[in-house]
DOFI-247176 format. One record per residue (C-alpha): x negated, z negated, y negated. Coordinates in pm, whole numbers. Last residue first. Layout:
BEGIN
+--------+--------+--------+
|      X |      Z |      Y |
+--------+--------+--------+
|      X |      Z |      Y |
...
+--------+--------+--------+
% end
This chain:
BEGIN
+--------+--------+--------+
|      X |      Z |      Y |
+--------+--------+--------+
|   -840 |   2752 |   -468 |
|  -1030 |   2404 |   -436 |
|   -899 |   2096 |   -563 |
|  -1017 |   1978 |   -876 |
|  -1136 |   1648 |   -867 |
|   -959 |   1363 |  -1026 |
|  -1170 |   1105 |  -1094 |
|  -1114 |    714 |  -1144 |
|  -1064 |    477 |  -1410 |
|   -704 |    566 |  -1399 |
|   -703 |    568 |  -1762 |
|   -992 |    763 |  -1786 |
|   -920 |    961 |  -1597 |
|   -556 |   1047 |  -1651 |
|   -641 |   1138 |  -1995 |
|   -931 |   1348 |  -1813 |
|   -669 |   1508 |  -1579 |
|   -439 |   1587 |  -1923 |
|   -721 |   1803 |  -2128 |
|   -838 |   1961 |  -1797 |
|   -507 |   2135 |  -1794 |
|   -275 |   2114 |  -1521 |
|   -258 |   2447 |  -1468 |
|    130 |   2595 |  -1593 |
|    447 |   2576 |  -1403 |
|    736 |   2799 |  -1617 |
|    993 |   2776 |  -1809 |
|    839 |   2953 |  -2122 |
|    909 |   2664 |  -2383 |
|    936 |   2365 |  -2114 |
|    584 |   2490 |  -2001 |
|    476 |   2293 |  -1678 |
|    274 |   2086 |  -1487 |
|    423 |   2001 |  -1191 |
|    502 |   1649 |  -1096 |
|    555 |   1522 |   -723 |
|    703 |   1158 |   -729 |
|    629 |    913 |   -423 |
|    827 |    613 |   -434 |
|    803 |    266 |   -243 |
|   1058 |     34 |   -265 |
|   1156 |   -296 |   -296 |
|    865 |   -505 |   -244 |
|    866 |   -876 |   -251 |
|    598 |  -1120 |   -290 |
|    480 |   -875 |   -673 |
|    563 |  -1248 |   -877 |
|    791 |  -1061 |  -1063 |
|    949 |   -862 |   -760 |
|    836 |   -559 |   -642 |
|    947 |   -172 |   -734 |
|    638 |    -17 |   -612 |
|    550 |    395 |   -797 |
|    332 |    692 |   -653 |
|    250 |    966 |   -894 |
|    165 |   1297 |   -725 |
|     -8 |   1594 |   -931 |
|     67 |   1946 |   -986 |
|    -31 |   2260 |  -1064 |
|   -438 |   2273 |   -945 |
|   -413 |   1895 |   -770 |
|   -391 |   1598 |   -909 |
|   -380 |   1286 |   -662 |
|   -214 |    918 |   -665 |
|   -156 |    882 |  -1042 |
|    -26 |    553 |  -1114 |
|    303 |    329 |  -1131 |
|    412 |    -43 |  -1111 |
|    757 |   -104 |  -1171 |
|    789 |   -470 |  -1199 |
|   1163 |   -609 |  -1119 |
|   1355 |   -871 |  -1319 |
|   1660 |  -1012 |  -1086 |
|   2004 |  -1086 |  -1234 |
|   2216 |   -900 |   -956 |
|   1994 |   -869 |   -640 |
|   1769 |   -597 |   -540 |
|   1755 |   -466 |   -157 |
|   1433 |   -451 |    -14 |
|   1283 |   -188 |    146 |
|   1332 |    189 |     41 |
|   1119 |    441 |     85 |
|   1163 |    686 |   -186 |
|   1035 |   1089 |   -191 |
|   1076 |   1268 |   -510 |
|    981 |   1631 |   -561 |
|    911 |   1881 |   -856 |
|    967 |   1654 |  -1142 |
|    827 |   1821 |  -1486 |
|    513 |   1769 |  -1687 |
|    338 |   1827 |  -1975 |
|    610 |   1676 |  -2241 |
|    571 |   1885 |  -2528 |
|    956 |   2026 |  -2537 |
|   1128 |   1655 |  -2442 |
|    974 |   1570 |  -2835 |
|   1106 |   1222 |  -2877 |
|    964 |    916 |  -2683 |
|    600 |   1025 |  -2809 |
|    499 |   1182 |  -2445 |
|    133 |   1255 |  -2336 |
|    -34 |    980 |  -2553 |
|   -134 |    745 |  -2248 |
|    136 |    465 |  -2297 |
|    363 |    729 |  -2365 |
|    341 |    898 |  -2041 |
|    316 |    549 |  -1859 |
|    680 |    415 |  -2056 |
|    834 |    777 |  -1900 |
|    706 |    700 |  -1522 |
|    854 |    315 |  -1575 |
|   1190 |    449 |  -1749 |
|   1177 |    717 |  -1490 |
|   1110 |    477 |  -1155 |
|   1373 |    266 |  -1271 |
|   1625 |    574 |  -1229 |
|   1494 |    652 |   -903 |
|   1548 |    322 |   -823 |
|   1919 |    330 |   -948 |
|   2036 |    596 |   -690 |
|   1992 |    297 |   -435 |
|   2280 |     91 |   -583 |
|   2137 |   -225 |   -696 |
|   2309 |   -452 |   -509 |
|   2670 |   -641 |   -514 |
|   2815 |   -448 |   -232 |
|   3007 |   -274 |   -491 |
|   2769 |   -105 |   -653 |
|   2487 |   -255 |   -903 |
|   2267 |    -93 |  -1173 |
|   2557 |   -159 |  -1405 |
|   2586 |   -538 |  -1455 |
|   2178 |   -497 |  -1540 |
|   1858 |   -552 |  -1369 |
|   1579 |   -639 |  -1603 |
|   1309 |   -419 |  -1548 |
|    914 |   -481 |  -1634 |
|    700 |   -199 |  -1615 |
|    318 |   -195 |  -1538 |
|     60 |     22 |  -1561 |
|   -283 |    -40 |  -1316 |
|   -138 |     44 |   -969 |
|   -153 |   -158 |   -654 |
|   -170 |    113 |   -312 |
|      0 |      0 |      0 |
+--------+--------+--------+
% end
C-alpha cells in the first residue's frame, strides 16, 4: 500500500450518505476529485477557475473499496503520482481515517494529458513531469516509444 505526500481532509456530509446510512460508494470518486483538484492547485497546474488550462483529463478510474464510511466521520484523502508515462500518468489515492488505522478505499485514476481547446491528448510535457518531480521528490522517467 503506497503513503502519499498531499493530503486532503473530508468532512462527511448529510448528503454523501444513502439509505443504508453510509457513504454511498459513488461518493469516493467524488472525494477523490476534491482531493485530485486541491493537489493540482497545490502544485500551480490548476487556479480553481480556468477548466480550459487544466493539463489533464480522466481517462480511467479503478476503486477498491474497503471500509464503509460512517455519517459524521472526517476522512484523509491522500493522493500522488504513481507513474507518468508518454500521454498519461496514474494517480493513486487512500481514503483512511484521521488517524490513517482505517482504510476505505483504494483508487487508481488514469489521467491523459490533454488540450481542452483542440480536444485532444497531448505529451505530457516535460514542463508538468518536473512539477511533479519535484514535488514527488522522485523521477519520472520517460517511458520508451
Amino acid at each position: 500500500m503506497n503513503s502519499y505526500r498531499f493530503e486532503y481532509p473530508i468532512t462527511v456530509r448529510y448528503g454523501d450518505l444513502d439509505p443504508q446510512w453510509h457513504v454511498n460508494n459513488a461518493r469516493f470518486l467524488t472525494f477523490a476529485e476534491q482531493a485530485r483538484f486541491a493537489y493540482l492547485m497545490e502544485l500551480g497546474l490548476f487556479d480553481g477557475k480556468s477548466f480550459w488550462d487544466l493539463p489533464l483529463i480522466v481517462g480511467d478510474i479503478h476503486c477498491r473499496y474497503r471500509v464503509p464510511i460512517d455519517p459524521g466521520k472526517t476522512v484523509i484523502v491522500s493522493t500522488g503520482i504513481v507513474s507518468i508515462g508518454n500521454k498519461s500518468l496514474v494517480m493513486g489515492s487512500l481514503i483512511t481515517s484521521e488517524d490513517g488505522s482505517v482504510v476505505h478505499a483504494e483508487i487508481e485514476t488514469v489521467m491523459v494529458a490533454y488540450d481542452y481547446r483542440t480536444k485532444k491528448a497531448v505529451p505530457v510535457s516535460d514542463e508538468l513531469r518536473s512539477t511533479f518531480e519535484v514535488y514527488e521528490g522522485k523521477s519520472f522517467p520517460k517511458a520508451e516509444r
